[in-house]
C-alpha positions in Angstrom: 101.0 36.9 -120.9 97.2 36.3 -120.1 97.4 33.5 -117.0 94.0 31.3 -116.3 94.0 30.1 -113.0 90.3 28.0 -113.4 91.6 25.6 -116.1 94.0 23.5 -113.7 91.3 23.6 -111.1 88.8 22.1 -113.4 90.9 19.6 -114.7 91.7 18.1 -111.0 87.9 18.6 -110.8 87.4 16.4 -113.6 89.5 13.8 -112.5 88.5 13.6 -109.1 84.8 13.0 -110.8 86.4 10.1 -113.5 88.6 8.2 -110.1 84.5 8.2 -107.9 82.4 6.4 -110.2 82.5 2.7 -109.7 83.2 0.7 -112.6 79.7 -1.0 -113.4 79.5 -4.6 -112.3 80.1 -7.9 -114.7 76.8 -9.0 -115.6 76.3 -12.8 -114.1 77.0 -15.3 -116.1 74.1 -17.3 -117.2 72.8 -20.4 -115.4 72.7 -23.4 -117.6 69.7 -24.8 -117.7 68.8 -28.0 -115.3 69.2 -31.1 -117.4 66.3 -33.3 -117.4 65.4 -35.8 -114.2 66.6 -39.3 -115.5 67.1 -42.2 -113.2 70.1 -43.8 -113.1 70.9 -47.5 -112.4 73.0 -47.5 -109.3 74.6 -50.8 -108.8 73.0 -52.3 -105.5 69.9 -50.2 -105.3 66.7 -50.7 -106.2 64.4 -48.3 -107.0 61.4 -47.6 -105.7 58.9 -49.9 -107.0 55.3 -49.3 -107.4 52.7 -51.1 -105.6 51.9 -54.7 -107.2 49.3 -55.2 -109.3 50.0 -58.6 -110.4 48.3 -61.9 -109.3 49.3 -65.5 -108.6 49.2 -67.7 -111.5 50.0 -71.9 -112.0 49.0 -74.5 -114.1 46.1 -76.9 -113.1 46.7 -80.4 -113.2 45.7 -82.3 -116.3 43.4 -84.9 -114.7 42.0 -82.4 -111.8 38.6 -80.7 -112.8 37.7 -77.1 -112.5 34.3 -76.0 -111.2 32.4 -72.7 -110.4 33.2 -71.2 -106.7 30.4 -72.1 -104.6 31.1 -69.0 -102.8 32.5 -65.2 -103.6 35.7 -65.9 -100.3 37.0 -68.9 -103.0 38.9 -67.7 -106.1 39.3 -71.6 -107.5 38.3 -75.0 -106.4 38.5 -78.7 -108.4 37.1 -81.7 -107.9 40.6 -84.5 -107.6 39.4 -88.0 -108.5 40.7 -91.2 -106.4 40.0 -94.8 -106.0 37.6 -94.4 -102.7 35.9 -91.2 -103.6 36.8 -87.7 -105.0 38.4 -84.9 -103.0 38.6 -81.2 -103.4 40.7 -78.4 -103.6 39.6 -75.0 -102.8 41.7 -71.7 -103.3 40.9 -68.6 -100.7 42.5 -64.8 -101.5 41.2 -61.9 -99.3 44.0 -59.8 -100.1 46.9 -57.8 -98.7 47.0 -58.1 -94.7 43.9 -60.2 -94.9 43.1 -64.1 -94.0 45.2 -64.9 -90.7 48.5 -65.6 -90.2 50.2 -68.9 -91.4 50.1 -70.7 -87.4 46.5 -69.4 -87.3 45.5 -71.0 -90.3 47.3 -74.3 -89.6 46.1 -74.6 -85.8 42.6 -74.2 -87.4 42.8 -76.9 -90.1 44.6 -78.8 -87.7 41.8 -78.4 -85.7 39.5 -80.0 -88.0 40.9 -83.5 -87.5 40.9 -85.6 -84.7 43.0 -88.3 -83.8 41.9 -92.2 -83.1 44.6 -92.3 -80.3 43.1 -88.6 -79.3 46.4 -86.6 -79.7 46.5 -83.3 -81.1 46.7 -83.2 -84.9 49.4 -80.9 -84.9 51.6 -83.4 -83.0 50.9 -85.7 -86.1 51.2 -83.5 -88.9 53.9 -82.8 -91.3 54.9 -79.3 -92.2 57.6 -77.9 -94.5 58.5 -74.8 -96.5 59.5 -73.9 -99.9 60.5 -71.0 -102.2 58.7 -71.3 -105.4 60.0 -68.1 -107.5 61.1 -66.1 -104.9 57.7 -67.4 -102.7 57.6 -68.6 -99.8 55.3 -71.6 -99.5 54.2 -73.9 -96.4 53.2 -77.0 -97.5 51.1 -79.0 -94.6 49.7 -82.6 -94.3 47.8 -84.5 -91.5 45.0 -87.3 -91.8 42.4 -88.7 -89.2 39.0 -88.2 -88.8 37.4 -85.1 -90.6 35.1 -83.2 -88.5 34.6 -80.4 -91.4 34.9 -76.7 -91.2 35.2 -74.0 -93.6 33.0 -71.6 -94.2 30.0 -73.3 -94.2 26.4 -71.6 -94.9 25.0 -69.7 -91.1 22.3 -71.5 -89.9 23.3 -74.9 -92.0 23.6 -78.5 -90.3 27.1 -79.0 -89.6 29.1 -81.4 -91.8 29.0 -85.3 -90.9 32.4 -86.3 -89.7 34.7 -88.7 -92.6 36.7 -91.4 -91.2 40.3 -91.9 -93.0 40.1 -88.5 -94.7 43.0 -86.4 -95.2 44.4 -82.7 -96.0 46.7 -81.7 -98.3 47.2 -77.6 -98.2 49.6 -74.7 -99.3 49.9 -71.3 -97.8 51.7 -69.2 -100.5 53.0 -65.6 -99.6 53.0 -62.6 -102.1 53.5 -59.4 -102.3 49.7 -59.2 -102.2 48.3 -61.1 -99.4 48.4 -64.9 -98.9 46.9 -67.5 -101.3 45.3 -71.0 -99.3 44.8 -73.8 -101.2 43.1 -76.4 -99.0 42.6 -79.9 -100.5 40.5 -82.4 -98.6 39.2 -85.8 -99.3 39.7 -89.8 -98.6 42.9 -90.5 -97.8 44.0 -93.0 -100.5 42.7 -90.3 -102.8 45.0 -87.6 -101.5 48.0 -90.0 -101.6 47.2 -90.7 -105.2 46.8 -86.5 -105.9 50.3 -86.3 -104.1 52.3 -86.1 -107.2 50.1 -83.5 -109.0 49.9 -81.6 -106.2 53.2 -80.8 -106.3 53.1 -80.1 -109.3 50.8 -77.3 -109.0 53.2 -75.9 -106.1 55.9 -75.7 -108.5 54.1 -74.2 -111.0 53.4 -71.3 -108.7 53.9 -67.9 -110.6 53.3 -63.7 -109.5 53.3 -61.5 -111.7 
């Protein structure tokens, strides 16, 4: 009987080679694609906003009469008619961080009245604040002897001084800078422009 020693030797060879080879990895599984960026409304937050680009806005009384800004600094002004003389209101915008702050402002106009008794106009003016729409506004009033101010022409002669004149003003914060309106005249005029003056406060508007 023919014997053949090589054939068991190959077939542990073979096997040997099969149990060495490592079985070839899974492939990965694919990675879903990224769904697209869409913001979600999460209760309590608010998203970041762009900066504003809207503007105040109100209604101008009926019987007050709009003129041309004498000057570039004033966005509005009107002539207010009254029983001793007409009075006028002037608008100022110089934009975001711009004009003064609101005691600034008020110590100035204050300053431009002075007192028969000689106190300080601030002792004798009225201040208060409202919210208009989500704006703060600081409404002001004082009377007395008007020495001028503004912002007069350099090298001009300075404003004569008005006896029994009176201010009526508005400071109105928004997101873009403070709005002034400033309204000046004889004092029975401004206690007759009272009523539409508040009026135009509360038809203060940004957007």
């Amino acid at each position: 009987m023919t014997q053949h020693p090589a054939l068991p030797l190959l077939a542990l060879l073979s096997l040997a080679a099969c149990r060495n080879v490592a079985p070839e990895p899974p492939a990965p599984p694919a990675q879903a694609s990224a769904p697209a960026t869409r913001a979600a409304a999460v209760p309590g937050v608010t998203p970041h906003a762009a900066p504003h680009t809207g503007t105040l806005r109100w209604t101008d009384p009926a019987s007050w009469r709009r003129g041309s800004p004498s000057s570039a600094m004033r966005k509005a002004q009107y002539v207010v008619p009254g029983p001793d003389g007409e009075g006028e209101l002037t608008v100022f915008w110089f934009g975001a961080g711009m004009g003064g702050s609101i005691e600034n402002n008020l110590s100035r106009w204050y300053g431009q009245f002075a007192q028969p008794d000689g106190r300080p106009s601030a002792s004798v003016a009225t201040r208060e604040t409202r919210t208009v729409r989500g704006l703060n506004v600081t409404i002001t009033r004082v009377q007395g002897r008007f020495a001028g101010g503004g912002m007069g022409t350099p090298g001009s002669a300075p404003e004569p001084a008005r006896h029994n004149y009176a201010l009526l003003a508005a400071i109105v914060e928004t997101p873009n800078g403070p709005w002034f309106f400033k309204l000046t005249g004889p004092r029975s005029t401004l206690a007759g422009a009272a009523p539409a003056f508040d009026d135009l406060v509360a038809s203060f508007d940004f957007r």
